[in-house]
N, C-alpha and C positions, 0 to 999 in steps of 0.2 A: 608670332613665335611658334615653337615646336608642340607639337600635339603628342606627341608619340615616341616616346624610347625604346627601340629594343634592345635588347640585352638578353644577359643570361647571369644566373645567380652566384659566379664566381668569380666574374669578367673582372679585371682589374682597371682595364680602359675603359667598361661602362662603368664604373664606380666612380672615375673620375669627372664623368659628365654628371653623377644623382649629386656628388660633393657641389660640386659648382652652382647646380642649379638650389640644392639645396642652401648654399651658401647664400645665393643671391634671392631666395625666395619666390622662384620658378615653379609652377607646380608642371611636371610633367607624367600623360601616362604611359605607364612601363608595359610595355609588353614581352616580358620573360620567357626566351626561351630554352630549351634545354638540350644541352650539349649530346647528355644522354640518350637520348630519345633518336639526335639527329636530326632536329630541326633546323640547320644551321644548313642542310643539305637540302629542305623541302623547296620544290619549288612556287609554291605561292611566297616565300622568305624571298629565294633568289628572283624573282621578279621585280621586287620590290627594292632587294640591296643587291645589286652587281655583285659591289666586294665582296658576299658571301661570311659576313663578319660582323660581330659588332663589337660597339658602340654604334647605330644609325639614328639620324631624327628624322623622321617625316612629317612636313609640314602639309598647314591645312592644305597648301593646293597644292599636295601632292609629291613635291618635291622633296627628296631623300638625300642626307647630307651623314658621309661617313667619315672617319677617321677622330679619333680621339681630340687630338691638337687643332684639325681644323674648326672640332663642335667648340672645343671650351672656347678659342679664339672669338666663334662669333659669339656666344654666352655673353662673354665676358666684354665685349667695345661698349665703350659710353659706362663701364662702370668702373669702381675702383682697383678690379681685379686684374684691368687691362690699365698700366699708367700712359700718362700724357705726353710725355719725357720719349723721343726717339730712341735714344741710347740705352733709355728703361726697357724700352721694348725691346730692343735687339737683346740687350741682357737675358729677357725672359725669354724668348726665341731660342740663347744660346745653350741655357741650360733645357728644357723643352726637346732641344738636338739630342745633346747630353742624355737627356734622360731614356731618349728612344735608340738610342745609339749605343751607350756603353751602360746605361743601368740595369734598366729594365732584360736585356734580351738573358742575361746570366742568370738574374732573380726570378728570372720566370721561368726558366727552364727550370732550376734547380729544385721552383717550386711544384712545378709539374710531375719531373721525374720523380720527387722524392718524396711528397707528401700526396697529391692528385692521382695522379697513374702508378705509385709505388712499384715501377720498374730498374730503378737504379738500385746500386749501392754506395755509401759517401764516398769508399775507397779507389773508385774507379777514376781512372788517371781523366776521364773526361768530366766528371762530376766535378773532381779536384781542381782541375785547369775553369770548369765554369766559378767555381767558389774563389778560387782567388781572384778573376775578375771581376768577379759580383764584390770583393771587398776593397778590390782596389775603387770601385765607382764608390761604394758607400765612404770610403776614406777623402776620395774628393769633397764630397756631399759633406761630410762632417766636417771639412777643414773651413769650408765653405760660410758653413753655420757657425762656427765658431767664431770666426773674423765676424759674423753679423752681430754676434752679440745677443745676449737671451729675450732681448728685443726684436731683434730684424728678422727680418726672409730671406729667403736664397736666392730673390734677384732682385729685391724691392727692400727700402727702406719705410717704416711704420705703418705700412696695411699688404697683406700677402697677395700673390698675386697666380696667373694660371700656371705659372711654373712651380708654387709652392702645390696647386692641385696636382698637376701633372705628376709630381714625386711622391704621394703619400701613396699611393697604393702599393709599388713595389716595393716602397722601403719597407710598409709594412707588415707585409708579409714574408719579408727577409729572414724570419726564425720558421716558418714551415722549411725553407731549404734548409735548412741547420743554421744556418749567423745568428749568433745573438746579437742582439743591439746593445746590451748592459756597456761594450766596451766604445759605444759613440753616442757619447751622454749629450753632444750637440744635438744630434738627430733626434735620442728620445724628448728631450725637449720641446723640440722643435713637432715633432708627433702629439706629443703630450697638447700643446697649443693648440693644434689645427683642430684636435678633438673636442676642445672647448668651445671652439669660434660658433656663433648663433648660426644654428642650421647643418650643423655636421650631420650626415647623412652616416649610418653605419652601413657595411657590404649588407646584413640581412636587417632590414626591416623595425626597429625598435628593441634588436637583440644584440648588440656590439659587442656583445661576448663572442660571436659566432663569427666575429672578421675573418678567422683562420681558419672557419671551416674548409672539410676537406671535401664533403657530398652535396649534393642538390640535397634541399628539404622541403618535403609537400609542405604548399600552404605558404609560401612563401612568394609575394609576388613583384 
């Protein structure tokens, strides 16, 4: 198994590999880096991660495995979070697409631009044009939950699955861009759950007030 996480303390794709392993009771250690600083540029980083990105694991012998959906995918085989069912899988594949596809890329911009980097204004016809995209994915996502019932998951019926991983981090942070979730009670729900489940892992460290934070914080690793 993976020895070694990098990340950095805002990442919403490494969040969803500390959820998972957290979930599955993985200890994994992080090595944190910072956006700030520019580590993500250093080259002893890029030696190690081509992609220049993370979410990466490097294992003991050495070998370095990137991309968010590719890590939970291996996490997750042989356990509950990956079902048996073929057509379970493709499910969770489909929404996984979904979520890299039309969720995530408006939710994170919008969280970038407007909470992170505080270089927009909501008004701007491109903020506006990412916001409505960003609610039309989250209206999917909620229609989605709703049909599952305040039992189910969004691709898995009675244990969730790496697609319910996959979605919480940008959903969650869908109110730094301005969405409030009040108005997709499936979603907060369905949030409100995932935060329950044994081994929820918060964005900072034993502080889950701080999901939304907007800075790096010393001391945090």
């Amino acid at each position: 198994m993976p020895v070694i996480l990098y990340d950095t303390q805002r990442s919403g794709n490494a969040w969803k590999v500390r959820l998972l392993a957290g979930f599955l009771g993985l200890p994994l250690r992080r090595r944190t880096l910072s956006i700030d600083r520019g580590d993500l540029r250093d080259p002893a980083f890029l030696a190690r991660v081509p992609f220049a990105q993370v979410p990466a694991l490097e294992f003991e012998d050495g070998r370095v495995l990137s991309e968010s959906a590719a890590i939970l995918y291996l996490l997750a085989r042989d356990t509950a979070w990956w079902p048996a069912d073929p057509f379970a899988q493709a499910r969770v594949l489909s929404w996984m697409s979904f979520e890299q596809e039309r969720h995530m890329p408006p939710l994170a911009q919008l969280r970038l631009r407007l909470a992170l980097h505080r270089d927009a204004d909501p008004g701007e016809a491109r903020i506006l044009t990412l916001t409505g995209q960003a609610r039309h994915a989250l209206s999917l996502l909620e229609a989605r939950l709703a049909e599952a019932g305040p039992e189910g998951w969004v691709a898995t019926a009675g244990h969730p699955s790496i697609a319910d991983v996959a979605l919480y981090p940008y959903t969650r942070f869908a109110p730094m861009g301005g969405i409030a979730l009040e108005s997709f009670p499936a979603i907060t729900g369905w949030l409100e759950r995932l935060q329950r489940w044994p081994g929820y892992q918060p964005l900072f460290p034993g502080r889950a007030e701080m999901d939304l934070a907007t800075t790096e914080t010393e001391g945090t690793a």
